[in-house]
N, C-alpha and C positions, 0 to 999 in steps of 0.2 A: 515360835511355834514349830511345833513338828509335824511332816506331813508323810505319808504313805504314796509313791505310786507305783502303778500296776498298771504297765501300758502290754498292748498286743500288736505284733509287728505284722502287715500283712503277707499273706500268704506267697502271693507275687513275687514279693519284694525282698527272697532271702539274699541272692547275688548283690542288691544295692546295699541291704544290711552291711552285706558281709565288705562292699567297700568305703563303708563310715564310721564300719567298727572302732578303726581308729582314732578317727578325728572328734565321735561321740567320747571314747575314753578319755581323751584330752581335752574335751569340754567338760565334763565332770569333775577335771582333779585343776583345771583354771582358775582359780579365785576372781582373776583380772576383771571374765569376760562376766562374772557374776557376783560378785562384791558382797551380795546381800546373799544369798543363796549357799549353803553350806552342803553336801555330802557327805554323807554318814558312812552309810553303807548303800552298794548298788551290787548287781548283778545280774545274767540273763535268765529267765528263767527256762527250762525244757520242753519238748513235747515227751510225750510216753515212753517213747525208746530211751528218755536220759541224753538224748545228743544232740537232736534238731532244736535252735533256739528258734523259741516264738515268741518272745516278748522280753520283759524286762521288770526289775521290783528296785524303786530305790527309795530308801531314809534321808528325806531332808530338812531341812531348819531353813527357814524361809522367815520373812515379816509379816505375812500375809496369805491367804487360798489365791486370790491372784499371781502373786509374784510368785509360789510354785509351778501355779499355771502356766504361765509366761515364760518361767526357766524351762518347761519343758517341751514349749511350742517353739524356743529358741534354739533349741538342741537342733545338730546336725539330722536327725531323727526325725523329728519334727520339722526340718527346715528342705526335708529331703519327701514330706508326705510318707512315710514309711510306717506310723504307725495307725493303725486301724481302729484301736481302741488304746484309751488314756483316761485312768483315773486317779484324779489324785482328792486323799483324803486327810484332813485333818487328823493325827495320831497322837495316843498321849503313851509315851515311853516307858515302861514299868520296868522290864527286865533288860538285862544285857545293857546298860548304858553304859558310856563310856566315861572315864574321872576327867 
């Protein structure tokens, strides 16, 4: 299945953000530390100005609504309390897929 999330990083929390940026990039593109859990597509998304990141949107393939859940309470992001708001939703793929 494919799921949708759309998490909100808090306000606080840009400077921590900004030092797990990496090791969250690196949790995403792991297979290892996620086996079941696939990445599609990911990104941060903006505030108004186009530049301050507030949060984040990513496409993943999971087994299950738990096991996205789970991928993404296990994310450095998550393991760091950084994001404020996190939803993830069951999505069904129409356009833009990949072969």
């Amino acid at each position: 299945m494919h799921f949708i999330v759309f998490a909100t990083i808090r306000e606080e929390m840009e400077q921590a953000r900004e030092r797990q940026s990496d090791a969250f990039a690196a949790y995403l593109r792991d297979r290892t530390r996620h086996p079941d859990v696939a990445v599609h597509h990911g990104g941060p998304t903006l505030g108004d100005n186009g530049e301050a990141v507030n949060g984040l949107c990513l496409v993943v393939e999971a087994p299950s609504l738990d096991a996205a859940r789970a991928f993404v309470a296990a994310s450095p992001y998550g393991q760091a309390d950084l994001l404020a708001e996190s939803n993830v939703r069951p999505w069904k793929w129409l356009t833009g897929r990949p072969a």
